[in-house]
N, C-alpha and C positions, 0 to 999 in steps of 0.2 A: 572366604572373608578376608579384609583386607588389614593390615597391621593398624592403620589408625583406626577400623572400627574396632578389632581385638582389645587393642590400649584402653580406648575411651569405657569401653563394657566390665575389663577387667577391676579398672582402677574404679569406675562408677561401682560394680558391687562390691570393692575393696572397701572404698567409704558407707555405703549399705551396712556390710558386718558388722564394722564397727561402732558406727550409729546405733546399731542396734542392740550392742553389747552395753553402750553406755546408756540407752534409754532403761537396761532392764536392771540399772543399779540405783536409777531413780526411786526414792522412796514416797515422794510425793505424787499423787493419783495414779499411782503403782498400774493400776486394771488398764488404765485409758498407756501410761506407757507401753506395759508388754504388748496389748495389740500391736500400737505403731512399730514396735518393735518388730513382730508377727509379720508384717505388711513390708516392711524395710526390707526384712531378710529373705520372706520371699520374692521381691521381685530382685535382688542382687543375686539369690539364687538363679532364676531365669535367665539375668544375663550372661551369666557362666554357662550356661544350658546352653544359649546360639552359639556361644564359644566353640563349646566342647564338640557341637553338633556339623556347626558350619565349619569346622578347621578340621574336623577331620579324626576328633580325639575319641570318636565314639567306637573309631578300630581300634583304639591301642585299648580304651579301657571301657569295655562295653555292659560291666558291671550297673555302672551309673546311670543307664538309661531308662529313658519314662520317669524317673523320682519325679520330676517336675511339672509332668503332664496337664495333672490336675493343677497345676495352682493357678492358673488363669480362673478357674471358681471361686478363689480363695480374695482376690482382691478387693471386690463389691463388699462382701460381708465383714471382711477385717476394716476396712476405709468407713463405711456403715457404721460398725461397734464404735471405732475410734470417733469418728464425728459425736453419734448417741452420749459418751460417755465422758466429753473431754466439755462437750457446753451445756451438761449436767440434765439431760434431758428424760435422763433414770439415774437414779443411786448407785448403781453398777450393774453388773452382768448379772443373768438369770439365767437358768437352765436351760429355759426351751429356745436362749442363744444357740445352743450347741445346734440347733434346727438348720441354721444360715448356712455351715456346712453340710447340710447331708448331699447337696450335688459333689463336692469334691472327694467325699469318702464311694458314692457310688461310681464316681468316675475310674478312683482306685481301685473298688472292686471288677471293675469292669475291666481292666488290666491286668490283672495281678496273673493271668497266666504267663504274661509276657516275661515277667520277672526270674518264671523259673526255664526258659529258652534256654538252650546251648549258648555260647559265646557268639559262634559262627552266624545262629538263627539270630539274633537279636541285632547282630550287624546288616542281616539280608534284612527283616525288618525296619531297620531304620532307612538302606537305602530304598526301602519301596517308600515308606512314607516321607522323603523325601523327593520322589519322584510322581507323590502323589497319586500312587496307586493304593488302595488303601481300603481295607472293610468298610462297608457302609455305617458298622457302627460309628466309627471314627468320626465320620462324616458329621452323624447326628448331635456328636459332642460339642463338635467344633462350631457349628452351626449355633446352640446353645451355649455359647460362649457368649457371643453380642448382647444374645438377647438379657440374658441372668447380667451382663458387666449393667447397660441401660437399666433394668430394672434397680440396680443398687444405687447407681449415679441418681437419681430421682430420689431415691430416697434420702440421700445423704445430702442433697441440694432441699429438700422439706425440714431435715434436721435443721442446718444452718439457719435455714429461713425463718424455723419456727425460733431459735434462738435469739435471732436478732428482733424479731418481734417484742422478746420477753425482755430483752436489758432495757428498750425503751421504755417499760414499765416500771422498772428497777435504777434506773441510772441518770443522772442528767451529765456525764460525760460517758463517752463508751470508749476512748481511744485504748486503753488496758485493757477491756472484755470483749473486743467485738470479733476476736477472733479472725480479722482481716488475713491471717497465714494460711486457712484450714479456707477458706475461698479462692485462694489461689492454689492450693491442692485438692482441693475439688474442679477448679477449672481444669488441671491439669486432665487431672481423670478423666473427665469430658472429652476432654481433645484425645486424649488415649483409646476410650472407647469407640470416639468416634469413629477413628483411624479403622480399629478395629471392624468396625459395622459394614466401612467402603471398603477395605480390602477384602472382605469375607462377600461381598454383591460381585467384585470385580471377579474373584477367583471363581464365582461361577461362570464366566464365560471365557476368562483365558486363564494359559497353564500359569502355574506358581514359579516365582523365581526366587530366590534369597535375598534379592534386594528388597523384597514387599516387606520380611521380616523387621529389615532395618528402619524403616516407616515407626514402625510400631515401636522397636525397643531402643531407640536411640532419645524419644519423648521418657520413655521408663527410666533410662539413666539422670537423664536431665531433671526428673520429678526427684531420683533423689539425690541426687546433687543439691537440689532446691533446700527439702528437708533436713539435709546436712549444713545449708548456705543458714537457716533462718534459727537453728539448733546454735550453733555458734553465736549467733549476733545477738539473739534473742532467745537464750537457754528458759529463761521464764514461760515460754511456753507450753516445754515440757512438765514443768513443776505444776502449774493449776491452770488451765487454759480459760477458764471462765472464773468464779468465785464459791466462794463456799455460802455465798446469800441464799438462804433457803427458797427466796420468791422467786428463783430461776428457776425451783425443782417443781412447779406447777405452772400450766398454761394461764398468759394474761389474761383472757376470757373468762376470770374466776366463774364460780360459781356466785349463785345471788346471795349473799350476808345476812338478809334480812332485817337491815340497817333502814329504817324508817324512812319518808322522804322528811321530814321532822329535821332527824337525826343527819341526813344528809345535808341539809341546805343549811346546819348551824357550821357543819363538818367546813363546807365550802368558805361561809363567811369568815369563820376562823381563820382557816385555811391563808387566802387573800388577805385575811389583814396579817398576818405574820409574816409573809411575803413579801407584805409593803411597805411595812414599817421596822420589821430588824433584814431584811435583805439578806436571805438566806442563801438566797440564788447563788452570793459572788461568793460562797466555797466551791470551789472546784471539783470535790470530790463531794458533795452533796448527795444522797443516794434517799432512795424510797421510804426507808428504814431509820436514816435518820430524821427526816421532817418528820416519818409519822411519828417518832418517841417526844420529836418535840410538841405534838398536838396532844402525845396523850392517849392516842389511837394505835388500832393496829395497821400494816403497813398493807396488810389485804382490805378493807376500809377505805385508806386513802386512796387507794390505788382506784377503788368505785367508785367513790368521788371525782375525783378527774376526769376517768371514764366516760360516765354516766353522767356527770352534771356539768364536766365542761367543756367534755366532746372534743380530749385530748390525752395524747400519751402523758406519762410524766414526763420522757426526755424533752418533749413538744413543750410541755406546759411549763417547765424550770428556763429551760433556753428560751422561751418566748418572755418573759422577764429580763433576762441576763442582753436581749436585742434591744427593750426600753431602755436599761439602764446604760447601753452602751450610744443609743441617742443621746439621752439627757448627757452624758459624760461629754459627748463630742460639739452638743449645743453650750461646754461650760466653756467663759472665754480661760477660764485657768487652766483648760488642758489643750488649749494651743498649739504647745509645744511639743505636743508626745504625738507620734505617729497613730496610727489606726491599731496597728496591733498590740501597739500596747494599752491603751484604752479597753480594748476587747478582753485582754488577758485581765483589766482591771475590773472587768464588767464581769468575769466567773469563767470565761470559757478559757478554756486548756492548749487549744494549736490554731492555729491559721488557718487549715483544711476547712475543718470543724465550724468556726466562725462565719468562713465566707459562706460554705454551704446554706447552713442555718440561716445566716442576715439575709440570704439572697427567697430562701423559702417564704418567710416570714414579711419580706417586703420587695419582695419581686425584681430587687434589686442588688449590687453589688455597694459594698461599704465606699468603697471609691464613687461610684455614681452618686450614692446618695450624697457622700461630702462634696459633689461638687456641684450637685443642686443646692445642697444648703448655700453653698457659697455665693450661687448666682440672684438665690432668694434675699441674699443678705446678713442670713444667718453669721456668729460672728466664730468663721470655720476658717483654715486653709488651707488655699488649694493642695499643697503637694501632700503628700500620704506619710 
């Protein structure tokens, strides 16, 4: 192994530890921290592991060998919990969690003679599986590496997903809850497992070399470097990753209420005229919970309503308001003088991302476009943005 990859491995689980030390002093979403925590440390452990392995440290100090064997099982299910438990998709951990690891405790048992080897045997050991001679058990573990990491990425990609499903229910901004940091470490994973899945097709038909390993764990340092990058800039996200709203701890697809079609279509008209005449939209932080207190209702009710009678999310149905109002504001000649984005920010929406995205869903167009067909209509707009 060569000094700049030794360096980069060292100091990348140097930052791991310690990340990890400060996620387990967080007091807020405690359960969802120590996993990450869990997940940090093992894979900063692992890096130390190609150190110790590829440099050569496993003659001087051949005590430490195998520790780390198993933790390639360990990632899917820590990343898993953590995703499950930080966008509140359970109340916390349960027992038959403890299930997600029974491959890395059987992979430990399935070693543990190793551990009591002579010094000498444990060194002849590692140089065979290093050279890739090796029990066919080994084989079968390793081989069920890919497959166990793909089956957890899948699932922590339905987590996310069912997530984002449910603020749209709950939110008419989501740039605070939508958890955009835990998408980019799950993409990572992705590309890690991936990695994983091709070099393990490749090694079956050519020999293994130490560079294949670097493939793999030089993405592992860089994911946590990342964790460490977004920890720093944005420590809020270790504190509560999603919110404490309770209609995030149930799927949007309620269950039916039993709420009459009566009772729903007074729900609706209600609904729309509060909408329309106190212009609820342009709070920014408008959520589920507050419109339904202001109806009177409950916030699983309004949420049916929407649903079911007007065959839209709430984040669809608040933002599809806040895009009228942000016409009418740009057809007034008294705003003239303000640019687009501040009209939009006037109109309820929160960033520029958000707006364009939405204005461009919602009318097939880009706010810029549209100001400059208005313009050409005659509308009293202009042109520059």
């Amino acid at each position: 192994m060569n000094e700049i990859a030794r360096t980069f491995y060292l100091l990348a689980a140097l930052q791991g530890v310690l990340l990890s030390a400060v996620l387990l002093t967080k007091k807020a979403n405690h359960s969802a921290n120590r996993i990450l925590a869990s997940a940090t440390l093992a894979l900063s452990l692992e890096l130390i592991a190609q150190v110790y392995y590829f440099s050569g440290w496993y003659r001087h100090f051949p005590g430490a060998m195998g520790f780390t064997y198993p933790f390639p099982f360990l990632y899917g299910p820590l990343f898993y919990l953590y995703a499950r438990l930080v966008s509140k998709a359970t109340p916390g951990l349960r027992r038959t969690d403890a299930l997600h690891f029974l491959p890395a405790i059987l992979v430990y048992a399935s070693i543990t003679h190793v551990f009591f080897y002579t010094d000498a045997a444990k060194i002849a050991f590692v140089d065979t599986m290093i050279e890739g001679e090796q029990d066919p058990l080994y084989d079968v573990i390793e081989a069920a590496i890919p497959v166990q990491g793909i089956i957890y990425t899948v699932l922590t990609i339905g987590v996310v997903a069912a997530y984002n499903r449910r603020i749209r229910d709950a939110f008419s901004t989501i740039e605070l809850v939508n958890l955009v940091w835990l998408k980019y470490v799950t993409l990572g994973m992705i590309v890690i497992w991936s990695l994983v899945v091709v070099l393990f097709i490749i090694g079956l038909f050519l020999p293994f070399t130490a560079g294949w390993d670097a493939l793999i764990h030089i993405p592992i340092g860089i994911l946590i470097y990342f964790i460490g990058y977004k920890g720093l800039r944005q420590p809020e996200i270790f504190l509560d990753g999603s919110t404490s709203n309770p209609d995030l701890c149930k799927d949007a697809k309620y269950e039916r209420s039993g709420l009459s079609d009566r009772s729903a279509d007074e729900i609706k008209d209600k609904l729309l005229h509060l909408m329309r005449e106190e212009r609820l939209y342009l709070d920014q932080s408008l959520t589920l919970q507050k419109l339904a207190a202001r109806l009177d209702i409950s916030s699983h009710n309004l949420s049916e309503v929407i649903n079911s009678r007007l065959h839209q999310s709430y984040y669809d149905f608040v933002n599809a308001h806040r895009v009228e109002e942000f016409k009418s504001r740009l057809a007034d000649p008294a705003n003239a003088p303000l640019n687009l984005l501040s009209i939009a920010f006037d109109a309820g929406f929160s960033s520029k991302g958000t707006f364009n995205a939405i204005f461009k869903k919602h009318t097939g167009m880009t706010p810029s476009w549209y100001k400059a067909r208005m313009a050409r209509e005659g509308k009293n707009v202009r042109i520059d943005t």
